[in-house]
C-alpha positions in Angstrom: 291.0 234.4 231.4 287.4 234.3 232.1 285.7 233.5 235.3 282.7 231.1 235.5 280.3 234.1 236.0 281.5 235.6 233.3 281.2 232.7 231.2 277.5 232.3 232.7 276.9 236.0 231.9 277.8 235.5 227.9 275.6 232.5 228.3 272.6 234.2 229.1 273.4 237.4 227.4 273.4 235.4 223.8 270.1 233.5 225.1 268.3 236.8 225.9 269.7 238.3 222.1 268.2 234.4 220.5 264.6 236.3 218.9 263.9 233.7 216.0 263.9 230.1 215.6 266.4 229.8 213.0 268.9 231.2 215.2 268.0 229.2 217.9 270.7 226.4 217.2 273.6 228.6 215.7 273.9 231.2 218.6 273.6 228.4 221.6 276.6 226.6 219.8 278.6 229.2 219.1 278.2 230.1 222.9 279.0 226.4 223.5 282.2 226.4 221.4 283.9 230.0 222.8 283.0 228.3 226.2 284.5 225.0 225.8 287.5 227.1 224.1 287.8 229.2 226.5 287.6 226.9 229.2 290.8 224.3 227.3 292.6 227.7 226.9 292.1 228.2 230.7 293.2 224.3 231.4 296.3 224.6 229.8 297.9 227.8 231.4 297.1 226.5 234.3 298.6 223.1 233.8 301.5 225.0 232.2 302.2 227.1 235.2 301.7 224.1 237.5 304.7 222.5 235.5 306.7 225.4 235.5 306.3 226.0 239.3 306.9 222.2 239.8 310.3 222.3 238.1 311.6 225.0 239.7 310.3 223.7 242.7 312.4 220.1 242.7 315.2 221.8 240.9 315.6 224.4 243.8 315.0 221.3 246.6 317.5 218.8 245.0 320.1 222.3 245.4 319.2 222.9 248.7 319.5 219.3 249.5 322.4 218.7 247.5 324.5 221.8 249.4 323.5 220.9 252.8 324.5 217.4 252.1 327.7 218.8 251.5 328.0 221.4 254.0 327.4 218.6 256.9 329.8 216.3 255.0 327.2 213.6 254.1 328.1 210.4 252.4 325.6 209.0 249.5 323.2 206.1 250.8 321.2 203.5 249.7 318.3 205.6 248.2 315.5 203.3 249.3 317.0 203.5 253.1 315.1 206.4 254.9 317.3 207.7 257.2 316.2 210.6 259.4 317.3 213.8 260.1 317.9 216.3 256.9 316.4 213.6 254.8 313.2 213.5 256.5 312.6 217.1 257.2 313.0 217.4 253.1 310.8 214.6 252.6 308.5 216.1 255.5 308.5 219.7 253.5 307.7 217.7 250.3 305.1 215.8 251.6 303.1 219.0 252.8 303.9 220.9 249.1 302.5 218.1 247.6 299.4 217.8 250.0 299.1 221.9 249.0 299.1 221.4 245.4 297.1 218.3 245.4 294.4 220.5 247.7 294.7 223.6 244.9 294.3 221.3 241.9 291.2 219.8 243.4 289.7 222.9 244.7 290.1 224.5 240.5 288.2 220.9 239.7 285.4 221.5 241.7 284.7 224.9 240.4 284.7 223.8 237.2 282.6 221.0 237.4 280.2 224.0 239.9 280.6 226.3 236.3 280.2 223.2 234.0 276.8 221.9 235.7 275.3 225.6 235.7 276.0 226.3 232.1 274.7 223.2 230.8 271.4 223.6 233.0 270.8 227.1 232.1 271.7 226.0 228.0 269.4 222.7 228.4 266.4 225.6 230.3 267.3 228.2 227.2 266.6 225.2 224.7 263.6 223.9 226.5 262.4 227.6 226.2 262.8 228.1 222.7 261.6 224.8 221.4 258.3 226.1 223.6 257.9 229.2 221.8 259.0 227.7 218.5 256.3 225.1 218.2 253.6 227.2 219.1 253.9 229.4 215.6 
C-alpha cells in the first residue's frame, strides 16, 4: 500500500528520468495509470476491511443485545417504540461507533483529495515544462 508521498515521490522521480520529447507522453501516463491503480487497489481494501469490521461489529451487538435481553427477562416490543434503558444505551454506543467511522472515512477522503490535487499540479507543472523545452528545438 502506498502512501501519498510515496506516490508523489514516483511522480517526480519518472518526471526527473523524462530526457526526450517522445517520451514525454508515455512515461507521464504510465505514472498516471500505476497511480490511479494503485490508488483503486488502496480503495478497495479499505472498503473491504470497513465491511468486514462492520459485520462483525452488528453481529457481535445484536449477541450482546440479544443475551442481555434474555438475561433480564425482556419481552419483544414494538421495534419502532424506543424504550429506554438497555435499548438506549445500545443505540447510544451505536450512535458514537457510527459518528467514529463516519469521522475515519472522511478523514481517508480528505487525504486523498490533499494527494489527488498535488499529483495532478505537479503532472500538469511537469507537462507545462516539457512542452517548454520541446518547442524550443
Amino acid at each position: 500500500m502506498f502512501r501519498p508521498s510515496t506516490l508523489f515521490a514516483i511522480a517526480t522521480l519518472a518526471g526527473a528520468l523524462v530526457a526526450r520529447p517522445a517520451l514525454a507522453q508515455s512515461v507521464p501516463q504510465d505514472v498516471h495509470g500505476a497511480a490511479k491503480a494503485t490508488g483503486r487497489g488502496v480503495k478497495a481494501g479499505v472498503k473491504s476491511v470497513g465491511s468486514s469490521i462492520h459485520h462483525v461489529l452488528k453481529r457481535t451487538g445484536r449477541s450482546a443485545k440479544s443475551d442481555l435481553a434474555h438475561a433480564v427477562g425482556a419481552k419483544k416490543q414494538n421495534p419502532n417504540h424506543k424504550p429506554g434503558g438497555l435499548n438506549k444505551v445500545v443505540r447510544d454506543a451505536s450512535e458514537s461507533i457510527k459518528h467514529v467511522g463516519r469521522s475515519a472515512k472522511s478523514g481517508v477522503h480528505e487525504e486523498a483529495n490533499d494527494a489527488h490535487k498535488t499529483l495532478r499540479k505537479n503532472g500538469n507543472d511537469l507537462k507545462r515544462g516539457v512542452a517548454d523545452t520541446s518547442h524550443r528545438q
